[in-house]
C-alpha positions as CSV (number, residue, x, y, z in Angstrom):
1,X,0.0,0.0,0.0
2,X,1.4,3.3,-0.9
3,X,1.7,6.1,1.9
4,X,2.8,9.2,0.3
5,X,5.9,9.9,3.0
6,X,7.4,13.7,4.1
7,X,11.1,12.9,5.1
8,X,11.9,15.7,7.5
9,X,15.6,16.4,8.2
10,X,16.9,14.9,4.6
11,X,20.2,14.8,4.1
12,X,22.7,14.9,0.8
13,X,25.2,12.9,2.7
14,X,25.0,9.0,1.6
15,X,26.1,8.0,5.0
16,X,23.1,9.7,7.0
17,X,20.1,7.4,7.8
18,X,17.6,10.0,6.2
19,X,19.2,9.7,3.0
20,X,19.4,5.8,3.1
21,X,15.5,6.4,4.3
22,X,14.6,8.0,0.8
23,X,16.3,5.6,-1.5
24,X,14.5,3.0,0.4
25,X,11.2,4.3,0.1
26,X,12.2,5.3,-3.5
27,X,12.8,1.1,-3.7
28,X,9.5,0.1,-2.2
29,X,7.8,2.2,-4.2
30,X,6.4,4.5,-1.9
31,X,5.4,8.3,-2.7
32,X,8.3,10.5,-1.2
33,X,9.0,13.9,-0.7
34,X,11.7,16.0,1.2
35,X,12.7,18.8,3.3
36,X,16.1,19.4,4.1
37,X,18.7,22.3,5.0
38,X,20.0,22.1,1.8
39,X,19.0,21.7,-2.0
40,X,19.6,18.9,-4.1
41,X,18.5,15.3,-4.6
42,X,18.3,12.0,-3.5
43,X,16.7,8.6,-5.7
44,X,15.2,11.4,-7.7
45,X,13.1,12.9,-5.0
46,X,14.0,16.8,-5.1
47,X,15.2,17.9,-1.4
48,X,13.2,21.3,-0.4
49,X,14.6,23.8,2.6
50,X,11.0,25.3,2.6
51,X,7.9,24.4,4.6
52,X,5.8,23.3,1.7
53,X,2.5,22.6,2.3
54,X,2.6,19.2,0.7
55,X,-0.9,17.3,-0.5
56,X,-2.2,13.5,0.8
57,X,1.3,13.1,3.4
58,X,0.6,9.6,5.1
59,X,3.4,9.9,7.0
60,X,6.2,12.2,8.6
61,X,8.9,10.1,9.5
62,X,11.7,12.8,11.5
63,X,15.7,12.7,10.8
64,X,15.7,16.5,13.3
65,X,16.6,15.9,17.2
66,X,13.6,17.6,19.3
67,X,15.5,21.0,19.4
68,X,15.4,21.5,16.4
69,X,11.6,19.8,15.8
70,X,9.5,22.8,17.4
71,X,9.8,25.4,14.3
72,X,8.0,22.6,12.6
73,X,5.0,21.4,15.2
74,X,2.7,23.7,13.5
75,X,3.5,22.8,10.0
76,X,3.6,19.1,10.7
77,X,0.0,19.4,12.3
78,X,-0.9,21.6,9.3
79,X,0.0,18.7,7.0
80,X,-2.5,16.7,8.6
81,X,-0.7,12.9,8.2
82,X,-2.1,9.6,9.4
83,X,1.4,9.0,11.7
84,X,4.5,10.6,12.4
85,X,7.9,8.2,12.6
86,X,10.4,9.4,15.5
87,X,13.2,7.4,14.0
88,X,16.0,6.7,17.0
89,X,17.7,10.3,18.6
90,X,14.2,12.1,17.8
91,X,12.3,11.1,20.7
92,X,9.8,14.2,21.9
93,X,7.7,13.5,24.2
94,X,6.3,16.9,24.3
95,X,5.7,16.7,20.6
96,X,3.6,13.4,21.1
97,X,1.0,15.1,23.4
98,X,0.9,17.6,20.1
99,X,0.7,15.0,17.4
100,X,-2.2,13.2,19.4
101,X,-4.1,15.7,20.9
102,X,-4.4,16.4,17.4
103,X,-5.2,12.9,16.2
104,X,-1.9,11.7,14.4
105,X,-0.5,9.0,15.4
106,X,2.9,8.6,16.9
107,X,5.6,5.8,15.8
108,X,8.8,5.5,17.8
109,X,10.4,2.8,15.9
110,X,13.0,2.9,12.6
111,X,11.7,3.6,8.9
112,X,14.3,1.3,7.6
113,X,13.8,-1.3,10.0
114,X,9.9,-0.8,9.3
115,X,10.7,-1.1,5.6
116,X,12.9,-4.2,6.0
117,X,10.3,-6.6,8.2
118,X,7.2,-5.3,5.8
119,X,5.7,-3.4,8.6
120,X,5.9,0.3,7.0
């Protein structure tokens, strides 16, 4: 099933999980866009630095450690997804009373790993 996925903290760099997140997703064939610091991009999904208000986002999955995750709350509420992915070193607890006051569910657990045992 295809869940259109926001990867939030996307990175150039090969070695950084977020990057290895969007070739994946590029792999299993799942809808992917990106926002990052910088331009560029990765699997052919074009990395924005802008808070686009993206259409249909399933899921958020978070690559930004919690200081740097409030600037986005709003927008990530704004986007309105299904679930949002705090992928390990992105744990917020304060964020999770956000997501689900607001009805969004809230995945601590690894996009690749999820990916890898079909549970995505």
């Amino acid at each position: 099933m295809e869940k259109k996925t926001l990867v939030l903290g996307a990175s150039l760099n090969r070695s950084r999980y977020s990057n290895i997140a969007i070739e994946r997703l590029v792999r299993y064939n799942q809808p992917t866009v990106a926002i990052g610091l910088r331009k560029g991009e990765v699997a052919g999904v074009k990395i924005e630095t802008k808070k686009i208000p993206f259409q249909d986002i399933d899921t958020v999955t978070l690559y930004l450690g919690p200081p740097r995750q409030e600037e986005y709350y709003d927008y990530i509420v704004s986007l309105n997804p299904t679930r949002v992915i705090f992928n390990p070193g992105t744990e917020n607890p304060e964020f999770y009373q956000i997501l689900r006051k607001n009805n969004i569910e809230v995945e601590i657990a690894c996009t690749l790993v999820m990916l890898g045992t079909n549970q995505y």
